[in-house]
C-alpha positions as CSV (number, residue, x, y, z in Angstrom):
1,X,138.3,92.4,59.6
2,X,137.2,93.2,56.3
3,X,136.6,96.7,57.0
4,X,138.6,99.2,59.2
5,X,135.8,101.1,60.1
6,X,133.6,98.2,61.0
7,X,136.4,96.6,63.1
8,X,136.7,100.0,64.8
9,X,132.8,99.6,65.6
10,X,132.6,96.0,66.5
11,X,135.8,96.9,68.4
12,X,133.8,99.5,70.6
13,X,130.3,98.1,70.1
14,X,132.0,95.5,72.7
15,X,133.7,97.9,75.2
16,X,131.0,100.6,75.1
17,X,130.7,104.3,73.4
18,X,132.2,106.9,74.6
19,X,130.2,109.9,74.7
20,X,131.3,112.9,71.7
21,X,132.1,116.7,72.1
22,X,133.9,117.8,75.2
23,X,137.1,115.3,75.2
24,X,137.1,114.8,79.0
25,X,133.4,113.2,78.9
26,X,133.6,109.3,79.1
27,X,129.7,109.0,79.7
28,X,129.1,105.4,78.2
29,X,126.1,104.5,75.9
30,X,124.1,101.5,76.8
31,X,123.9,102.2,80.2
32,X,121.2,103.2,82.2
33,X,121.5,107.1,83.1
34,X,120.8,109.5,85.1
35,X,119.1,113.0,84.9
36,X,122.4,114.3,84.7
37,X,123.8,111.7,82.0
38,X,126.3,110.0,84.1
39,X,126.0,106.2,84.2
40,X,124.4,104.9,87.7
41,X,126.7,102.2,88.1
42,X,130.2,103.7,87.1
43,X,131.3,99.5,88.0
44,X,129.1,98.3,84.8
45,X,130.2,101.2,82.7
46,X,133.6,100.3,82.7
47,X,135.6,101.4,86.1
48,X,137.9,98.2,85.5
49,X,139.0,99.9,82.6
50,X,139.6,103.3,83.7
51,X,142.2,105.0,85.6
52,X,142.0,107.4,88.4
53,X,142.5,110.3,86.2
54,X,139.8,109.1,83.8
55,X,137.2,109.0,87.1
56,X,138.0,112.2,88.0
57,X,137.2,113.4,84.5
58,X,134.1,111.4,84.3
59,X,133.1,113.1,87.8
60,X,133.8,116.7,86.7
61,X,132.7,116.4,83.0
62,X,129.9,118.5,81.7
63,X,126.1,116.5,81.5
64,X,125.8,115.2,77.8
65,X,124.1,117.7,75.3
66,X,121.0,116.0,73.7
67,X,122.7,115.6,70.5
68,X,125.7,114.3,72.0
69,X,123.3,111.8,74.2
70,X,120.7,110.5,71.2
71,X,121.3,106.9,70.3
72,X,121.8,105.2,66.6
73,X,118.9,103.9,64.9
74,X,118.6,102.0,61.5
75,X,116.8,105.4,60.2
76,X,120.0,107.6,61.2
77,X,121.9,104.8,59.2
78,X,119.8,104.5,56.0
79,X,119.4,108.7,56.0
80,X,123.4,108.8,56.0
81,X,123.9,106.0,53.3
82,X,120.9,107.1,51.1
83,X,122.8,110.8,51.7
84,X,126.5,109.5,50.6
85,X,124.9,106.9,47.4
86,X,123.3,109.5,46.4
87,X,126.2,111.8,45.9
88,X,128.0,109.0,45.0
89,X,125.7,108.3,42.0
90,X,125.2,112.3,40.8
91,X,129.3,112.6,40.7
92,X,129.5,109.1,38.9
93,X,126.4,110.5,36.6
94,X,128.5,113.2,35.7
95,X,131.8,111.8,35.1
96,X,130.2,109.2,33.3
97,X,128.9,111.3,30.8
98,X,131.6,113.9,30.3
99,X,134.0,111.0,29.8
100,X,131.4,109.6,26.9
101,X,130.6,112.5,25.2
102,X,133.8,114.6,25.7
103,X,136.5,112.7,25.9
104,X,136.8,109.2,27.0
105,X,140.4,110.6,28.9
106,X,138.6,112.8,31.5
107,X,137.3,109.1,32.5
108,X,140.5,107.7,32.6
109,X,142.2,110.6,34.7
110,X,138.8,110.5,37.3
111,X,139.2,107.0,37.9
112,X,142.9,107.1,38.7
113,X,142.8,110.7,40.3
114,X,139.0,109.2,42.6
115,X,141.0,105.8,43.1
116,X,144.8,107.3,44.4
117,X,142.0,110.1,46.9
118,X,139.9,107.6,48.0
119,X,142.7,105.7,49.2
120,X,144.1,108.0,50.8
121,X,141.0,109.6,52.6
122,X,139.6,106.2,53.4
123,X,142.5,105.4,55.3
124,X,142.3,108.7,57.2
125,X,138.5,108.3,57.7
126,X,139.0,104.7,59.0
127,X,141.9,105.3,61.7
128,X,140.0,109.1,62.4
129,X,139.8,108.9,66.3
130,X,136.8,111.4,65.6
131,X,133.8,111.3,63.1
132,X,134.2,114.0,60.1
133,X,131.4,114.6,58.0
134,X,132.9,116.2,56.2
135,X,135.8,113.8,55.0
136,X,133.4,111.7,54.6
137,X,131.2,113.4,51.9
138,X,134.6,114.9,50.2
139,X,135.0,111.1,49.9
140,X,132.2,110.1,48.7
141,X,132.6,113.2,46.2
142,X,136.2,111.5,45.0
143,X,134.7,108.2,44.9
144,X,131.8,109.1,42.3
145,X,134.9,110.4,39.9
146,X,136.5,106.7,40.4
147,X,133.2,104.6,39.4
148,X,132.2,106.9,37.2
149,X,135.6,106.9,35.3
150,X,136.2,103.0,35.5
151,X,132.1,102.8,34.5
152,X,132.3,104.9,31.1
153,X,136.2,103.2,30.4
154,X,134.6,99.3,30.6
155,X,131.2,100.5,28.8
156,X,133.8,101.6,25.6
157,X,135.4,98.1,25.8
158,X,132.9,96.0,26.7
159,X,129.4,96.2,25.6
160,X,126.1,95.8,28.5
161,X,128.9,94.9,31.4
162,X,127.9,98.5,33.3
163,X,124.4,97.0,33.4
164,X,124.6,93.8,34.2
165,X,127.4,94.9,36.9
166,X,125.0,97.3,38.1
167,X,121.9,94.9,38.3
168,X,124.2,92.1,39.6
169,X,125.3,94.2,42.4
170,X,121.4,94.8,43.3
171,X,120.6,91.5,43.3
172,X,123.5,90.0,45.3
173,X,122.9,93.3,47.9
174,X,119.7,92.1,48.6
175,X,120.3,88.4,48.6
176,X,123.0,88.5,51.3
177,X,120.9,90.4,53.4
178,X,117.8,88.7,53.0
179,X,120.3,85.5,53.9
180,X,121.8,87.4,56.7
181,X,118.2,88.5,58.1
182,X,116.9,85.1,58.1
183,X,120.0,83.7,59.5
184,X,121.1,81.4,56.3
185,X,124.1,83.2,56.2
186,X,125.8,83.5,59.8
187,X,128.8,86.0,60.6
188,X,130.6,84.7,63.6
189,X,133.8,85.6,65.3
190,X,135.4,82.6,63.3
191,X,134.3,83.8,59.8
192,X,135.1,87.3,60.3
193,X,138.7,86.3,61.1
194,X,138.9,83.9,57.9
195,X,137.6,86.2,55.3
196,X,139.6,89.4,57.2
197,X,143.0,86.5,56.3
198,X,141.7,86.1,52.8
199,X,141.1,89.6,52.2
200,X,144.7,90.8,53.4
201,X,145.9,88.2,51.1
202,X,143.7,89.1,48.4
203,X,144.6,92.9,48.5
204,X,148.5,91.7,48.6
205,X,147.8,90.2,45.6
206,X,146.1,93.5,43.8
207,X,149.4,95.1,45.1
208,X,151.2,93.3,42.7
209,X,148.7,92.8,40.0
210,X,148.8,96.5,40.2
211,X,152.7,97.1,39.7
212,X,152.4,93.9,36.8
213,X,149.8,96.4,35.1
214,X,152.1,99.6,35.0
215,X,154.8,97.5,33.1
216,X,152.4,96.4,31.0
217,X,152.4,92.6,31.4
218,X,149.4,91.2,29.4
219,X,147.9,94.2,27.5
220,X,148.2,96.2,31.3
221,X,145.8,93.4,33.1
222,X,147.8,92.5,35.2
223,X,149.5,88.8,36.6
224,X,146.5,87.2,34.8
225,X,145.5,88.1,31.2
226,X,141.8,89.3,30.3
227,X,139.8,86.3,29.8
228,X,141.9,83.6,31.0
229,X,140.6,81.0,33.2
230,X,142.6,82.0,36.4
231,X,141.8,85.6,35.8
232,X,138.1,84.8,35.9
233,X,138.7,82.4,39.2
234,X,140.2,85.3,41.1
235,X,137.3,87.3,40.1
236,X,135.2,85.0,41.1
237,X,137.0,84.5,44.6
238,X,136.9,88.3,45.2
239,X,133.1,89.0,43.9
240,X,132.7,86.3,46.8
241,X,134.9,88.2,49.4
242,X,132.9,91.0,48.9
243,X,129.3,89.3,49.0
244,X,130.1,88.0,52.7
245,X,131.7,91.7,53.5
246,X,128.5,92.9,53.3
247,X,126.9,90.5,55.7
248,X,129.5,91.4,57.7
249,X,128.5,95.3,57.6
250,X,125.0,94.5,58.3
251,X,126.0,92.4,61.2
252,X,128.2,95.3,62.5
253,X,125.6,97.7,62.2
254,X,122.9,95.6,64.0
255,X,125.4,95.2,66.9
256,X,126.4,99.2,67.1
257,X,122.8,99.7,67.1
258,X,122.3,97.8,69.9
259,X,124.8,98.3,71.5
260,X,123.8,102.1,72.7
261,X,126.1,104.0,69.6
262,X,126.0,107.7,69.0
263,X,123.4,108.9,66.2
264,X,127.1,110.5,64.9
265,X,128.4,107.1,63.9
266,X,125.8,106.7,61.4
267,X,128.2,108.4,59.1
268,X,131.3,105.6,59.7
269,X,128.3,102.9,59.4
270,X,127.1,104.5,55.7
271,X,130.9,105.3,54.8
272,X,131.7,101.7,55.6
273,X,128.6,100.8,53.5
274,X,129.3,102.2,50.8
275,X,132.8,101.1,50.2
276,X,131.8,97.6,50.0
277,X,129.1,98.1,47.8
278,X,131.6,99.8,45.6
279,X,134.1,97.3,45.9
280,X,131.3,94.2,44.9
281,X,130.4,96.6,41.9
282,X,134.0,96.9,40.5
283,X,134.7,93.4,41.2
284,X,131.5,92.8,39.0
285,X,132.3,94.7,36.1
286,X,136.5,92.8,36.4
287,X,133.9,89.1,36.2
288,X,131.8,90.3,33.5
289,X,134.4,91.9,31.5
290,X,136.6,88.7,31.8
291,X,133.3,86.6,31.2
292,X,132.7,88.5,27.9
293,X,136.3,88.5,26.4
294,X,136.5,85.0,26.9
295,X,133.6,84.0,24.2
C-alpha cells in the first residue's frame, strides 16, 4: 500500500499479466504456452474471469511478438533502476552545483519546480494503464532537479548532513534487504496493510505541515519547529516508514518476477524503486538536519 505502482503489481502479480502491444491480446504470463503463445489451459489462465467477448478476443488475437512474450528477470530490473539512478544522480550533480556556485536560488526554484512535476507525473505514471518509458525517464529527469535542489539548500544550512544522509541511506538500503533476504524482516499481507494506514496518515499530515510552512509558522518548518523533540520523533517515525517501504518493494519485485511479468515492467519496478529510495534520503537529511539544530 505504500506504493501505487507496487500495489498495481502485487495487484496483478496475483491475477496474472496480461500480455502488451495489440490491445485485444489477453495471453497470460505464467502459464504454460503453446507454439503459438496462447495458454493451453484457457480454465487456469483465467476463463472465470473473462467474458465471452474477452474469449473471442483471446481466440482471434495475434501470436505474442518475442518482445512482447520475454519474461522479467532481476537483470531487466537492476539495468532499469541502475538506468533511472543514474540519471537521477547526473541531473542532481548538476543542479547541485549550479545552485552552489551560481546562485543558491536556482536550487530553491529546482526543488519546488522537480517536487510540484514529480508529483504530478508520478501520479500519472502510477495509475498509467500502460508502461511509458518515456514518463518515466522525464521523471526521473524532474526528480534529479528536486534532490539536487533540496541537497545544495540543506548543505548551506547545515554542515556534513548531505553526507551523512547520503551514507545513511546506503547503509539502511542494504540493511533492509539483507534483513528481507534472510527473512529477519517479513512483509506479509498484515504489514503491508498497517504501514499503507500509517503512510496515508503520515502524508495527511505533510499536507498540513506543508500549508503551516507557506504561512510561515515556525521559521516555515512547518506544525513542528526545527529541532524540537516532536519534530525529530516524526522524523524518526517516517525514516522508519520508509526503511520497511523498501522491503516492501523488494518483496514486490520478487513476486512479479515470479510470477511470469513482462520484461516491460521493469521500468514501473525501477520507477517504484527509486521513489522510495528518494523518499528515505529526504527523510534523512529532515532527521539529521533536526538532529544537528538541536545541539
Amino acid at each position: 500500500m505504500s506504493n501505487p505502482v507496487f500495489n498495481r503489481i502485487d495487484e496483478q502479480s496475483r491475477r496474472g499479466y496480461a500480455g502488451f502491444g495489440d490491445n485485444r491480446s489477453t495471453q497470460y504470463y505464467g502459464s504454460p504456452q503453446t507454439s503459438q503463445g496462447y495458454p493451453q489451459d484457457h480454465q487456469s489462465a483465467g476463463r472465470t474471469n473473462m467474458s465471452a467477448g474477452q474469449l473471442d478476443d483471446l481466440y482471434n488475437s495475434p501470436s505474442a511478438s518475442p518482445t512482447q512474450s520475454r519474461r522479467l528477470t532481476l537483470d531487466d530490473v537492476m539495468m532499469k533502476s541502475g538506468l533511472l539512478f543514474g540519471l537521477m544522480l547526473v541531473v542532481a550533480g548538476i543542479t547541485w552545483t549550479a545552485g552552489l556556485t551560481i546562485n543558491l536560488g536556482i536550487a530553491g526554484l529546482a526543488s519546488i519546480t522537480g517536487a510540484i512535476v514529480t508529483l504530478v507525473l508520478g501520479m500519472v505514471i502510477s495509475f498509467k494503464k500502460t508502461v511509458s518509458p518515456p514518463l518515466i525517464l522525464l521523471f526521473t529527469v524532474f526528480e534529479g532537479l528536486m534532490v539536487g535542489g533540496i541537497s545544495a539548500t540543506f548543505m548551506v544550512r547545515f554542515d556534513g548532513v548531505v553526507t551523512t544522509a547520503v551514507i545513511a541511506t546506503l547503509c539502511v538500503f542494504a540493511t533492509m534487504f539483507l534483513g528481507w533476504k534472510t527473512k529477519l524482516i517479513r512483509v506479509t499481507e498484515r504489514s503491508r496493510r498497517i504501514v499503507g494506514m500509517a503512510i496515508v496518515g503520515y502524508m495527511l499530515f505533510m499536507l498540513v505541515n506543508f500549508v503551516a510552512a507557506l504561512f510561515g509558522m515556525n521559521q516555515g518548518w512547518g506544525v513542528f519547529g526545527l529541532g524540537s523533540g516532536m519534530s525529530i520523533l516524526v522524523s524518526v517515525f517516517a525514516v522508519g516508514l520508509a526503511s520497511y517501504s523498501l522491503a516492501m518493494d523488494f518483496d514486490s519485485i520478487e513476486k512479479a518476477i515470479q510470477a511470469g511479468a513482462p520484461e516491460k515492467y521493469s521500468w514501473m519496478l525501477a520507477f517504484g524503486l527509486l521513489v522510495t529510495v528518494v523518499w528515505l534520503y529526504i527523510e534523512l537529511l529532515r532527521l539529521f538536519a533536526n538532529l544537528q539544530s538541536r545541539d
